[in-house]
C-alpha positions as a Markdown table, in Angstrom:
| # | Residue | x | y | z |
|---|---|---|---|---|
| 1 | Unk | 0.0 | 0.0 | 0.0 |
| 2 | Unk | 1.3 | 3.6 | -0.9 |
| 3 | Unk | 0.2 | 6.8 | 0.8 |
| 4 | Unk | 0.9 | 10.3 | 0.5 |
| 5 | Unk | -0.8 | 13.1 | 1.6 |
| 6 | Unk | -3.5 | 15.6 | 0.0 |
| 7 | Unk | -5.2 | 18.2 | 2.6 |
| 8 | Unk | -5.3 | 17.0 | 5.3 |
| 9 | Unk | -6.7 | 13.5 | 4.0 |
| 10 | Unk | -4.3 | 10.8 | 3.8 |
| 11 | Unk | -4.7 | 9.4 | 0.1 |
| 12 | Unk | -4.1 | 5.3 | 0.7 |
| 13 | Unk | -3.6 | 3.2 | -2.5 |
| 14 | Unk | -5.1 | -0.5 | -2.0 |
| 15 | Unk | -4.3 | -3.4 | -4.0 |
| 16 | Unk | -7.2 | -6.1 | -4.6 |
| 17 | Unk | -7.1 | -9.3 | -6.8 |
| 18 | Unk | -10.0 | -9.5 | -9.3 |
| 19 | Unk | -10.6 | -13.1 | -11.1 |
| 20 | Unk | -12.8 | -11.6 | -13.5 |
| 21 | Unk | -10.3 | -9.7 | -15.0 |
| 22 | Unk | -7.2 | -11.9 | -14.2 |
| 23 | Unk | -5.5 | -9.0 | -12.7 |
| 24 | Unk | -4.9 | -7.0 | -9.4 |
| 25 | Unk | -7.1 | -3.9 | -9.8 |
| 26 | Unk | -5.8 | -1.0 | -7.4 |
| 27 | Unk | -8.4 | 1.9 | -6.0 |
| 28 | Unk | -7.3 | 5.2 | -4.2 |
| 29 | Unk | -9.2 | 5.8 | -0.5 |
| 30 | Unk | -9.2 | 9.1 | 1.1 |
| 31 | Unk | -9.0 | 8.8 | 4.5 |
| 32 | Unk | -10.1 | 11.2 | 6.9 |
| 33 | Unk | -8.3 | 12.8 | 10.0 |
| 34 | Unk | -11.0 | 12.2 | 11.9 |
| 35 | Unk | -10.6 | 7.9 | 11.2 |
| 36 | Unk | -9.0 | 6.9 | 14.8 |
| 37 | Unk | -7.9 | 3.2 | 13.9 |
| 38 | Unk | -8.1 | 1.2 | 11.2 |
| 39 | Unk | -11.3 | -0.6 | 12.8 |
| 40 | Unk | -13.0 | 3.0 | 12.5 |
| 41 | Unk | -16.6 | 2.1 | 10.5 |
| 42 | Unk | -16.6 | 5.5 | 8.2 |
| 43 | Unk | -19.1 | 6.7 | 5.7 |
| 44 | Unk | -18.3 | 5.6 | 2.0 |
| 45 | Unk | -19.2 | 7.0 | -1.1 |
| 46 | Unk | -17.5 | 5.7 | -4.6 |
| 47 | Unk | -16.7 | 7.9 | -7.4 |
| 48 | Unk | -16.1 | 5.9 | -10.8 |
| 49 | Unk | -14.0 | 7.5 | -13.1 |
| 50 | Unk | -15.6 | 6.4 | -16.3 |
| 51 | Unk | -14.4 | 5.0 | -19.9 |
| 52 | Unk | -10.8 | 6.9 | -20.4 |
| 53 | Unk | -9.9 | 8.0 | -16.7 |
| 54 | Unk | -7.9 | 6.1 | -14.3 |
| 55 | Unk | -8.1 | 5.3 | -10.6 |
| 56 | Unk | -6.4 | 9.6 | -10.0 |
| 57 | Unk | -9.0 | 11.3 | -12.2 |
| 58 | Unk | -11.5 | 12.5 | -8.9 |
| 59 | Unk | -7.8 | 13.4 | -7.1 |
| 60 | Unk | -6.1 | 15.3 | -10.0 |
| 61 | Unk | -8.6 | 16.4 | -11.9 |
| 62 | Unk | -10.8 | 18.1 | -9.7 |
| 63 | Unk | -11.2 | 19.8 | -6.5 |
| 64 | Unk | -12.1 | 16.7 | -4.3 |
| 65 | Unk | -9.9 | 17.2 | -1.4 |
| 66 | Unk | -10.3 | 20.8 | -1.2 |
| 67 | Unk | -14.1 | 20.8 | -1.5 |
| 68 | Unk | -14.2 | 18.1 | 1.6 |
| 69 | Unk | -11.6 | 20.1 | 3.6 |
């Protein structure tokens, strides 16, 4: 897992086998400052890049973190 930091969310890359498509699939999770251990139950919501765009497109190409901060 990478991480790096954007705000004052940490950005966590995670890793996930997918049979389907015979490959590892990786996703990018903000987490929140507020998250207190890793056992921490946290609202979700997905954002799906679409045809084109890659796992970074809601991080780079918009105004994500800074909206949430």
């Amino acid at each position: 897992m990478t991480r790096y930091q954007a705000g004052s969310y940490q950005v966590e890359t995670w890793e996930s086998p997918s049979s389907t498509l015979g490959c590892a699939k990786r996703v990018s999770v903000l987490v929140p400052p507020s998250r207190t251990s890793a056992t921490t139950v946290m609202p979700v919501l997905y954002l799906l890049h679409g045809f084109g765009g890659s796992r970074q497109t809601w991080l780079r190409g918009t105004r994500l973190v800074e909206v949430l901060d």
